[in-house]
N, C-alpha and C positions, 0 to 999 in steps of 0.2 A: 412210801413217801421219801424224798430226798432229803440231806440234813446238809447244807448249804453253812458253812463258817467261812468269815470274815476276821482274818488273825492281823490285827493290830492296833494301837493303843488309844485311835479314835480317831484320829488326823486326820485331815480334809481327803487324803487318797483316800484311807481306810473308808470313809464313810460315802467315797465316790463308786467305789466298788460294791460296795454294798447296794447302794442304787441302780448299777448296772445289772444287781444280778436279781435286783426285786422286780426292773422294768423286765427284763427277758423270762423272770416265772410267769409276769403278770401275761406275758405278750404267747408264751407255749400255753396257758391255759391249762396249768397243773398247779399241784402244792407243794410248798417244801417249806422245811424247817431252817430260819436264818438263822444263825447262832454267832453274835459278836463276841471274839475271845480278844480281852484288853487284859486279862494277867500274863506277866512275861513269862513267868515261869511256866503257863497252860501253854504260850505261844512258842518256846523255847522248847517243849516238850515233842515238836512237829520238827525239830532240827533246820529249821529256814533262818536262812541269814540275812533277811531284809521284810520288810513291810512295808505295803499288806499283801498279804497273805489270802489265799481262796482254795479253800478244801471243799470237795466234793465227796459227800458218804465217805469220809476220811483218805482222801485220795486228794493228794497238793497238786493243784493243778496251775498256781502260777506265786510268784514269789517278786517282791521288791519293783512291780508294775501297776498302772491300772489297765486290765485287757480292755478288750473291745466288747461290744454285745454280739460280736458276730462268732468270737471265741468264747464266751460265756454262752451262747446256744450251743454252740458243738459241741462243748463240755458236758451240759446239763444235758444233750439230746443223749449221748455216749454214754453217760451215768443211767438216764433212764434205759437204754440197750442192755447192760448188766444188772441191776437192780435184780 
């Protein structure tokens, strides 16, 4: 199972990307674990210098955006490749 975080302190992006990447689990027809990280110091910890923030099975896959669902699939399909 994938473990899918969401690094930043809840803001309208933060919680946009988070939906971009519940509709694209919902839409590949797999599970994964969201994990919202709103403590700075959790998020400070991943070395990113803007939010939000989107790790894949601990792997920053975009910083200080909200992506597309079209790159949040090829993320998560690429995640599930190595898994």
């Amino acid at each position: 199972m994938l473990t899918i975080k969401v690094l930043g302190s809840g803001c309208a992006n933060c919680k946009r990307v988070e939906q971009i990447a519940r509709k694209v689990i919902d839409e590949m027809g797999f599970q994964a674990e969201i994990v919202k990280v709103t403590d700075f110091n959790d998020i400070m910890a991943y070395n990113i210098l803007s939010t939000p923030g989107l790790v894949i099975n601990e792997k920053i896959v975009s910083t200080g955006r909200i992506p597309t669902p079209a790159e949040v699939t090829t993320w998560l399909a690429d995640a599930l490749e190595t898994a």
